[in-house]
N, C-alpha and C positions, 0 to 999 in steps of 0.2 A: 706711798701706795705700793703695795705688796704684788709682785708682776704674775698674770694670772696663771704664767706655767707652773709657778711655788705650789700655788693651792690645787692643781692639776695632778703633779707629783705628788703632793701628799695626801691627797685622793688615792693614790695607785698605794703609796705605802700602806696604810688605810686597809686597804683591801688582799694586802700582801701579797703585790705584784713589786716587786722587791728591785725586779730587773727595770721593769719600767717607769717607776719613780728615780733609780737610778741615774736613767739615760736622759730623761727632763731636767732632772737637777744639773747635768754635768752641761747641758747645753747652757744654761743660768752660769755656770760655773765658768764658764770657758768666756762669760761677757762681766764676771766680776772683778774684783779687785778689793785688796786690804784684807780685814776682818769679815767683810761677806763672803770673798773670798774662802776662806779658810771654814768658814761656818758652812758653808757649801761643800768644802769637801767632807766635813763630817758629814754630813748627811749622807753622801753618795757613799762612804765609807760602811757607814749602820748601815743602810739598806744591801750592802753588796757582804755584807755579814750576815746579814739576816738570810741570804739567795744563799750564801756559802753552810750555815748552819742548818739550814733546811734540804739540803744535798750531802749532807755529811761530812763537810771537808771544815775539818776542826780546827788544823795546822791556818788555812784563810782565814776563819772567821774570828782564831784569838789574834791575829794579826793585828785585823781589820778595827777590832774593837779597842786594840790599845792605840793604836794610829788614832782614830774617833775621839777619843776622848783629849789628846794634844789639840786637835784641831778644833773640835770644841771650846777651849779654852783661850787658843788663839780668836775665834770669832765671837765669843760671847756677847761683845758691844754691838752683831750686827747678825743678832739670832730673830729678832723678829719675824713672825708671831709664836714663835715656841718658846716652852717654858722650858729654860736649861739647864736647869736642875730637875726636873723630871727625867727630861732625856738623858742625862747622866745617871742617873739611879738604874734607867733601864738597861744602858748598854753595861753597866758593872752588874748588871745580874745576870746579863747574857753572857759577861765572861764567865763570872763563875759557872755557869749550865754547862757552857760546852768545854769548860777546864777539865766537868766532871764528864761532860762524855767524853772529851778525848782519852779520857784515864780508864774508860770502860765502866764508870760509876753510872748509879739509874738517876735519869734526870728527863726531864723535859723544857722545850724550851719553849717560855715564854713568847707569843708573838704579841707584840703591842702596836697600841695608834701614835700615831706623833702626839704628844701632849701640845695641844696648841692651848693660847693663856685666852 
């Protein structure tokens, strides 16, 4: 069973409250362990890219997105209920966005829902 702060945070991300799905997740975070572990940090990672792209700070948010996708990969076995290949599509399109803003190219960025399966 899926702890209901998860779906609380992804609520918030949802509504692109970036910071406060964030701070739910890392509370789940800080009681994990292994592969949920690490999948939990992806997430608080996108979301604090998402907070960082949406305030302009390009230099955080390509950070954030390439750390994201390592920890991704490390949690995949314990991504439950998203679909992790969706959310990998979307954080590689948010790096390229703000690759090209940070280069001063016209872009916009993409805000998405969590792809839950």
């Amino acid at each position: 069973m899926i702890d209901e702060r998860f779906h609380r945070a992804c609520e918030h991300f949802d509504k692109q409250e970036y910071f406060e799905a964030h701070e739910v997740w890392e509370d789940l975070w800080n009681e994990a362990h292994g592969a949920r572990h690490a999948f939990l940090q992806c997430l608080i990672q996108v979301a604090v890219a998402l907070h960082h792209g949406r305030n302009g700070n390009w230099n955080g948010a390509t950070k954030l997105c390439a750390s994201a996708l390592g920890y991704l990969e490390k949690g995949r076995s314990e991504s439950e209920p998203v679909a992790v290949d969706k959310l990998k599509d979307h954080v590689l399109d948010l790096a390229l966005v703000i690759q090209k803003l940070a280069a001063g190219e016209p872009a916009e960025i993409s805000y998405f829902k969590l792809p839950i399966k």
